[in-house]
N, CA and C atoms as a LAMMPS dump frame, in Angstrom:
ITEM: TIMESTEP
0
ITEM: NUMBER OF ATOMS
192
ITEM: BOX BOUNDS ff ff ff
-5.0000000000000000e+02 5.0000000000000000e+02
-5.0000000000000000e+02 5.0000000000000000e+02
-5.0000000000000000e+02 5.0000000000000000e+02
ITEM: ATOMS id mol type element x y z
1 1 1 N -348.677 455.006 -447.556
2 1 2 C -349.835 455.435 -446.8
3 1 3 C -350.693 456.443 -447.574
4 2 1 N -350.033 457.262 -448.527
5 2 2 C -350.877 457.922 -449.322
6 2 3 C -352.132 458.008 -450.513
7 3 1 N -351.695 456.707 -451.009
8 3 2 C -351.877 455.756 -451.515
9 3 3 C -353.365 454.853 -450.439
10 4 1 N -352.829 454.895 -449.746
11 4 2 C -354.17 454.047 -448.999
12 4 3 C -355.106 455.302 -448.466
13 5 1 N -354.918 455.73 -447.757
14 5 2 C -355.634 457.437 -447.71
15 5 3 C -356.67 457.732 -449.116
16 6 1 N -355.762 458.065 -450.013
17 6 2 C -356.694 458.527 -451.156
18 6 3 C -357.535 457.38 -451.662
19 7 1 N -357.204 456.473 -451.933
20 7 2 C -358.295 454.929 -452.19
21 7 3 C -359.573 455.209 -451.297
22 8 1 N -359.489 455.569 -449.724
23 8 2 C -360.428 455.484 -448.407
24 8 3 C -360.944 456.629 -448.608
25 9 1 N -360.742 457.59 -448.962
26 9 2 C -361.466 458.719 -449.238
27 9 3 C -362.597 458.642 -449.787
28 10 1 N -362.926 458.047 -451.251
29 10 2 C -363.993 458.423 -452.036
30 10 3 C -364.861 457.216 -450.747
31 11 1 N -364.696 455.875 -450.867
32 11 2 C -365.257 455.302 -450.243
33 11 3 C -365.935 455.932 -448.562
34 12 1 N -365.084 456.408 -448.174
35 12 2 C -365.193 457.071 -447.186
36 12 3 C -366.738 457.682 -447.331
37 13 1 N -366.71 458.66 -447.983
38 13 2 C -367.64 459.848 -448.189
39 13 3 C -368.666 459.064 -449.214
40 14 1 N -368.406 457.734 -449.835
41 14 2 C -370.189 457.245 -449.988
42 14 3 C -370.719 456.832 -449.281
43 15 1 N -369.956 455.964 -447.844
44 15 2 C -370.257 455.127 -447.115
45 15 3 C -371.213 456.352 -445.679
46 16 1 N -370.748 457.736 -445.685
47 16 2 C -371.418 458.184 -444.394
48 16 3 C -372.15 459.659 -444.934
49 17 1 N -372.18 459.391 -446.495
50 17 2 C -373.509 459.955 -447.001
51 17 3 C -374.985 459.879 -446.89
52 18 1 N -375.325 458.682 -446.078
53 18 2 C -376.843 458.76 -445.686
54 18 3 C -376.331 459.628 -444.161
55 19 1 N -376.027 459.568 -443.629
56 19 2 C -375.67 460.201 -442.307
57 19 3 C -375.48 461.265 -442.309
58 20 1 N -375.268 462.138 -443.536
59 20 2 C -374.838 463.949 -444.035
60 20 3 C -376.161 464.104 -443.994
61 21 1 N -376.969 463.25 -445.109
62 21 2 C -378.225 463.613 -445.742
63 21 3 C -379.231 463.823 -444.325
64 22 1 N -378.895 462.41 -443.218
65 22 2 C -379.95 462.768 -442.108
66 22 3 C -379.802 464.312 -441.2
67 23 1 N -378.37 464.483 -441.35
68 23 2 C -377.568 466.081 -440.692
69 23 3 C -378.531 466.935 -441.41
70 24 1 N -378.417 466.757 -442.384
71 24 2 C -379.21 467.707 -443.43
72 24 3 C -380.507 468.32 -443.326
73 25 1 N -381.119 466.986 -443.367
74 25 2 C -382.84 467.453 -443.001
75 25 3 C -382.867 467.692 -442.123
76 26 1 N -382.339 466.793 -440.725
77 26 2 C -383.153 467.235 -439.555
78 26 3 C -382.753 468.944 -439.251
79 27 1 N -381.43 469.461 -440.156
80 27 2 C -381.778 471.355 -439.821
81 27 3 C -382.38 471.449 -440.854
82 28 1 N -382.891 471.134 -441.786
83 28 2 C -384.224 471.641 -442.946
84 28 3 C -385.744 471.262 -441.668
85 29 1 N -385.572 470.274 -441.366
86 29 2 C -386.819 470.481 -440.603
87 29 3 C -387.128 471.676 -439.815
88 30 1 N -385.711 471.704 -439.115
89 30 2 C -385.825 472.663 -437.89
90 30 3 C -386.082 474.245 -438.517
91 31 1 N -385.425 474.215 -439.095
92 31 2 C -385.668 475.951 -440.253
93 31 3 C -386.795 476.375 -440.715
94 32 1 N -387.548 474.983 -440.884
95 32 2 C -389.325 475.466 -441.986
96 32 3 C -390.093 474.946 -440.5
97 33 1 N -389.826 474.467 -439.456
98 33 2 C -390.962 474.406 -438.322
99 33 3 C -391.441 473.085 -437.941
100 34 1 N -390.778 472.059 -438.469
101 34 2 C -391.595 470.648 -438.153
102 34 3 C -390.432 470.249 -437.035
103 35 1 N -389.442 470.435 -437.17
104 35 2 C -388.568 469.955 -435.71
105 35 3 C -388.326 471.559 -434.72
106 36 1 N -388.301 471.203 -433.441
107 36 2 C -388.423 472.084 -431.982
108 36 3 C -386.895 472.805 -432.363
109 37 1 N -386.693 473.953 -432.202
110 37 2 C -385.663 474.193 -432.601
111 37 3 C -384.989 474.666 -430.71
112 38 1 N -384.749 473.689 -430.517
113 38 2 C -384.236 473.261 -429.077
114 38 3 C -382.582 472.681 -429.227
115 39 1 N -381.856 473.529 -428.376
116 39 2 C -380.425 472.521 -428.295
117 39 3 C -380.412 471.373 -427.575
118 40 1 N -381.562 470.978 -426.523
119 40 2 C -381.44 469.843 -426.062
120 40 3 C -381.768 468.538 -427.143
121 41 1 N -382.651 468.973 -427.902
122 41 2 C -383.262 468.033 -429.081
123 41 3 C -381.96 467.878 -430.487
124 42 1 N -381.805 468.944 -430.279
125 42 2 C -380.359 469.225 -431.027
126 42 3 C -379.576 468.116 -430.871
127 43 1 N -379.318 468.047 -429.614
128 43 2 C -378.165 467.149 -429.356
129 43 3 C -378.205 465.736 -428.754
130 44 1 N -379.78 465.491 -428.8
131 44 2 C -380.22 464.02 -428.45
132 44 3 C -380.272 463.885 -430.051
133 45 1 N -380.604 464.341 -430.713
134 45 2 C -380.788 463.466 -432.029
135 45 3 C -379.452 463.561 -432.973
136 46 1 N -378.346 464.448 -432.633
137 46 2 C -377.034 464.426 -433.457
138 46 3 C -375.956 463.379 -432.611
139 47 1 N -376.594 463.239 -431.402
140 47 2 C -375.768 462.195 -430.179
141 47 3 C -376.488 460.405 -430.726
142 48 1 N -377.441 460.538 -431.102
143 48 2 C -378.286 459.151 -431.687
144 48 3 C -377.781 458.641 -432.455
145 49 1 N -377.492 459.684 -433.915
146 49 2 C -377.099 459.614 -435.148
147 49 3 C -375.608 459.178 -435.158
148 50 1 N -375.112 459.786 -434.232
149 50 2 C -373.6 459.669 -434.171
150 50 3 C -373.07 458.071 -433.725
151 51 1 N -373.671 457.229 -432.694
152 51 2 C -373.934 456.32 -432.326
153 51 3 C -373.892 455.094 -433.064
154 52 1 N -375.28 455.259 -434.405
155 52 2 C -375.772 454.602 -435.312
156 52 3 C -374.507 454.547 -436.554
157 53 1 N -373.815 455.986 -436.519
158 53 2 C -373.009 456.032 -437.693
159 53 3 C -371.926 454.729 -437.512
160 54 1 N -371.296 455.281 -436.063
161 54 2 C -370.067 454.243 -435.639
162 54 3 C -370.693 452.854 -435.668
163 55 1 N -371.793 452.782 -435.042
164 55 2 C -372.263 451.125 -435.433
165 55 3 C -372.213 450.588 -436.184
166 56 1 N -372.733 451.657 -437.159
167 56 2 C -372.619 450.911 -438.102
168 56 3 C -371.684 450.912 -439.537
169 57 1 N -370.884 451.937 -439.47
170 57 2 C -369.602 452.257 -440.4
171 57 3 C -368.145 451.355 -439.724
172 58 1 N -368.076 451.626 -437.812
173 58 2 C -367.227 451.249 -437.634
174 58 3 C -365.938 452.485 -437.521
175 59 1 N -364.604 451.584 -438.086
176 59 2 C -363.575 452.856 -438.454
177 59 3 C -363.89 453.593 -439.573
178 60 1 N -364.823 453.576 -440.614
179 60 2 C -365.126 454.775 -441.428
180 60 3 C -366.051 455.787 -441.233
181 61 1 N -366.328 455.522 -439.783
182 61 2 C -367.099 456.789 -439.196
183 61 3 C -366.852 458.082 -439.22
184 62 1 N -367.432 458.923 -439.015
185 62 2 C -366.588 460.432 -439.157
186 62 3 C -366.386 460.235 -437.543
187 63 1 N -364.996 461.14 -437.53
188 63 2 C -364.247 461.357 -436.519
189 63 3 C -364.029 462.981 -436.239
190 64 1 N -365.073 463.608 -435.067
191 64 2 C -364.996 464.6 -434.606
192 64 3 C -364.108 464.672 -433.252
């Protein structure tokens, strides 16, 4: 199993690297003023994202 673990890892973390990068900006937006710095907006658009990830990763989704 360790062995399969470490193989899923790197893959892991290329596969839900556009999904960091969107984490990313949308608090760069929110910091310099182009996104509402609202927790309701907060959490409609990290609840969206989260959605889209599993859709579309599946089981290599991140798991909070």
């Amino acid at each position: 199993m360790p062995l399969a673990r470490a193989i899923a890892d790197p893959v892991r973390s290329a596969m839900t690297l556009p999904f960091e990068a969107a984490r990313q900006q949308y608090s760069l937006a929110v910091k310099v003023g182009l996104q509402p710095n609202s927790m309701l907006a907060y959490r409609q658009h990290f609840n969206s994202l989260d959605q889209l990830e599993k859709a579309t990763l599946g089981a290599f989704a991140r798991q909070v």
